[in-house]
C-alpha positions in Angstrom: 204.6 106.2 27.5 201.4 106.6 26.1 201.3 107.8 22.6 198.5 110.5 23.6 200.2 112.2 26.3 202.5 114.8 23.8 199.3 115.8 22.2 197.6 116.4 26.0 201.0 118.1 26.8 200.8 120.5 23.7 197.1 121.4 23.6 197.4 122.7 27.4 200.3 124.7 27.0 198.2 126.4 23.6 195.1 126.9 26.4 197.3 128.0 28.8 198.7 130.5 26.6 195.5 131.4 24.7 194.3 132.1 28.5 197.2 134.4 29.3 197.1 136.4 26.3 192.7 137.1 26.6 193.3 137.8 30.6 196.1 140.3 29.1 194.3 141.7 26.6 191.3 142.4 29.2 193.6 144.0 31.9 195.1 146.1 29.2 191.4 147.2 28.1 190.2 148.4 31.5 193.3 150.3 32.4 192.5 152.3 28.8 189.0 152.6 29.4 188.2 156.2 30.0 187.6 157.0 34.2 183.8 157.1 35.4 182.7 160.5 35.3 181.3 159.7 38.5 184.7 159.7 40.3 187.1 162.9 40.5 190.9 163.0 41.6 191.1 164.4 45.0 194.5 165.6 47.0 194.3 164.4 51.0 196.6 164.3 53.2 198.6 161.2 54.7 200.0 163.2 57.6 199.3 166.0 59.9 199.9 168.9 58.6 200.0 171.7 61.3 199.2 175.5 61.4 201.6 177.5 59.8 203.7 174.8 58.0 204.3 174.5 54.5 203.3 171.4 52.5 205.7 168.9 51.6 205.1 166.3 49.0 204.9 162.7 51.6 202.3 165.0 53.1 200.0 164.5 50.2 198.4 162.0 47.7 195.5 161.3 45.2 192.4 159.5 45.7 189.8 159.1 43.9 186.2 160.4 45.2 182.3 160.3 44.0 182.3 163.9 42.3 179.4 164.5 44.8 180.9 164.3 47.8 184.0 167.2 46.6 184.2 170.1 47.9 184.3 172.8 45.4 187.5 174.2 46.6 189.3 170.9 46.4 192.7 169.9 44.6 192.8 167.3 41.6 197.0 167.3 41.6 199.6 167.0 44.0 201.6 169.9 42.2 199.0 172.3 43.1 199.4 172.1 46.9 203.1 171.5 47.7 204.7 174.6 48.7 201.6 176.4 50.2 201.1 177.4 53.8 198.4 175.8 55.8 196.4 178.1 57.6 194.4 175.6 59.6 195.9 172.4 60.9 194.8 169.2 59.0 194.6 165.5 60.3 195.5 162.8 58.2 192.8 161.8 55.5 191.5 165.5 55.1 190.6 166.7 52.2 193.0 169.5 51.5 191.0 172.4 50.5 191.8 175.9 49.1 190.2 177.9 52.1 193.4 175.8 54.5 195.7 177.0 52.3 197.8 180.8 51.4 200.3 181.0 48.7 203.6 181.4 50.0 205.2 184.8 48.1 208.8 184.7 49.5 209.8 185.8 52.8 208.7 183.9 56.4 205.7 181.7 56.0 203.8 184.0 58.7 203.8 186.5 56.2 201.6 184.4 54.1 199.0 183.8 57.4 197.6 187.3 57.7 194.6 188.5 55.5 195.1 190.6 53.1 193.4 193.9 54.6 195.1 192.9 58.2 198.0 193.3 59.6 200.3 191.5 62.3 201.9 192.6 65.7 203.9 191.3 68.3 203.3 192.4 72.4 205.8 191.4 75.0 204.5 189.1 77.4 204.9 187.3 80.7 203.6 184.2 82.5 201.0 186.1 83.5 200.3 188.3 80.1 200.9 185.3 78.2 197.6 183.3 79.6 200.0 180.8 82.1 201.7 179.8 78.8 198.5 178.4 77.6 198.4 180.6 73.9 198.8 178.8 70.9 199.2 179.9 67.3 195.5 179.3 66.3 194.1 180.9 69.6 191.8 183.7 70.0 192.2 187.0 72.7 191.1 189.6 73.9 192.9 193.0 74.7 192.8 194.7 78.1 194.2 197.5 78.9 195.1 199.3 82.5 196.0 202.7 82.9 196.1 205.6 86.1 193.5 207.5 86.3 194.1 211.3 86.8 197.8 211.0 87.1 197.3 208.8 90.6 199.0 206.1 91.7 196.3 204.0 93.7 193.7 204.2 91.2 193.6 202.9 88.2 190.9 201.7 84.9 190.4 199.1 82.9 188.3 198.0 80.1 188.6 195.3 77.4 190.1 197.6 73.7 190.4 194.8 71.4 188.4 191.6 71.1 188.8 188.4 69.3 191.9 188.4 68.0 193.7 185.7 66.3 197.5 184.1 68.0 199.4 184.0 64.5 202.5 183.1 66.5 203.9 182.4 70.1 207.5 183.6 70.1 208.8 182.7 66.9 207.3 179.4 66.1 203.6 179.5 64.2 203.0 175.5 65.2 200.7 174.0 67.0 202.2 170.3 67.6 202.9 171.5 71.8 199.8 170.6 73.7 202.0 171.5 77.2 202.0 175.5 78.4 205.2 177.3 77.6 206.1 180.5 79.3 206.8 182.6 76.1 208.4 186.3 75.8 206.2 187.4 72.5 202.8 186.9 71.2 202.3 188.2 67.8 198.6 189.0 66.8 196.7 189.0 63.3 194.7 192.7 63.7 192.9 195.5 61.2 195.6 198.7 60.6 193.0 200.3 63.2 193.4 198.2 65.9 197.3 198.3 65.8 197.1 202.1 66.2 195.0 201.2 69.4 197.1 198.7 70.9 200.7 200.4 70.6 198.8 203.8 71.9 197.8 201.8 75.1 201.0 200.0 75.5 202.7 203.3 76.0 199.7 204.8 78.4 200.2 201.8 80.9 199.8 197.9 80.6 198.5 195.2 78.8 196.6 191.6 79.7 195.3 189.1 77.5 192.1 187.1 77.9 191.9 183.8 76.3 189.0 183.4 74.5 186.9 179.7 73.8 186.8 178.6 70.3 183.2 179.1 69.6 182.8 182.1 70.9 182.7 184.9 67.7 180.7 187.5 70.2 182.1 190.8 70.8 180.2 193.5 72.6 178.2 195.8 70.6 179.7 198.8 69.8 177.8 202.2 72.0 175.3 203.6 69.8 175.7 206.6 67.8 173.9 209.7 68.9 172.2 211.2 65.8 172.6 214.9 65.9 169.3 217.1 66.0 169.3 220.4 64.5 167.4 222.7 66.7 165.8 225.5 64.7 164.7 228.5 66.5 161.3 229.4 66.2 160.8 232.6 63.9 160.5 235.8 66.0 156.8 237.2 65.5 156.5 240.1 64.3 154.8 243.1 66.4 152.8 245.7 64.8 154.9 248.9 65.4 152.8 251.5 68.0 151.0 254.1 67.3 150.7 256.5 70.3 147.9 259.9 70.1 148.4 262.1 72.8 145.3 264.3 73.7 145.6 268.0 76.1 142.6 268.0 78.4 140.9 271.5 78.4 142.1 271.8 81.6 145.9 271.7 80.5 146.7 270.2 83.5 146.8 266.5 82.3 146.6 264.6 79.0 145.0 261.6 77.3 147.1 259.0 75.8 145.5 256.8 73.3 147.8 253.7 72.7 147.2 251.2 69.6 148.7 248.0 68.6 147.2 246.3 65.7 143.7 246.3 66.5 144.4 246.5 70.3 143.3 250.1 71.4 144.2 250.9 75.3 143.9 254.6 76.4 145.8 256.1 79.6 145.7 259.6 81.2 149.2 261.5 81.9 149.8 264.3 84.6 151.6 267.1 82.5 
């Protein structure tokens, strides 16, 4: 054996070393260094998450993002978003963002659908009230309403009483994941305190359809204008100068002159006595 082959044999295990311990000492550097304040934490999702649903934890992660391209309402921690309620249905990779999201306070997670200032209501449908079994929670309606007109029994109105109303839940499910129609018995609606007082008064004055409205369409019909009341003032009475009647006796005595003024109006008139 060569006498130089221990020393070759030593001085590459010290290099070899020496190279581990400077590719350790780098790695251990970067992963201190502070993050680029160009790139933010944002939550996404890794699954669908559908209307109505609550978020679970496997739902979510954290990815980082040029702090540009963030939306303002965006999560920067997991914690922050498991347990809420998604309003809106989002796909996997979506940014999960405040405005898709209610707190969940206790109680059913429909509860935590409905705007504040609104309210929510549930009408009995059919196959045919129901829109074929074609409603979805996320859908938007309209209200018509038939009644009898006059008390009789082959004429009847109707016109449309609430417009663009948002599904909250078909029977008692507030998902979305059925794409197939399903013939439900209850459609609950999301609806001001003003329109529920107009929907359960015409759901006792006869029946009720509803109209199926396209995404995109916000449009509802203007409302009839308001006629502005005109006070009608009465012209002032003019005032008549008061009359001033002179009676004259012909010599004759057998008739009489009358002498008649009004203001500057003099008219005179003979009377038979």
């Amino acid at each position: 054996m060569n006498s130089r082959t221990p020393v070759l044999i030593g001085l590459s295990l010290v290099l070899g070393l020496g190279a581990a311990f400077m590719a350790n000492n780098w790695l251990s550097a970067r992963l201190n260094e502070e993050p680029d304040d160009n790139m933010k934490n944002v939550v996404v999702a890794t699954a669908e998450i559908p209307f109505g649903q609550m978020v679970e934890a496997q739902q979510v992660t954290l990815v980082r993002m040029p702090t540009g391209t963030v939306p303002d309402d965006a999560f920067d921690a997991t914690e922050k978003v498991v347990g809420q309620i998604a309003t809106f249905t989002m796909l996997r990779g979506d940014i999960v963002r405040g405005a898709r999201l209610a707190e969940h306070l206790g109680g059913s997670t429909l509860a935590s659908l409905i705007d504040k200032d609104k309210r929510a209501i549930s009408v009995r449908v059919d196959d045919v009230v129901g829109v074929g079994g074609f409603l979805l929670p996320g859908n938007r309606v309209d209200v018509l309403a038939t009644k009898k007109v006059d008390g009789s029994n082959n004429t009847a109105k109707s016109e449309t009483i609430l417009e663009d109303l948002r599904v909250l839940a078909v029977d008692q499910t507030a998902s979305t994941d059925k794409t197939q129609p399903v013939v439900v018995r209850a459609v609950t609606l999301e609806m001001t305190p003003e329109e529920t007082e107009i929907l359960v008064k015409a759901q006792t004055e006869g029946t009720l359809q509803l109209a199926l409205r396209n995404p995109l369409d916000n449009q509802k019909k203007p409302l009839p204008p308001v006629a502005e009341a005109v006070a009608m003032v009465a012209p002032a009475p003019v005032p008549q100068a008061p009359k001033r009647v002179i009676r004259r006796r012909s010599s004759s005595g057998s008739s009489a002159g009358v002498t008649i003024i009004r203001g500057i109006d003099v008219q005179a008139t003979k009377v038979q006595l």
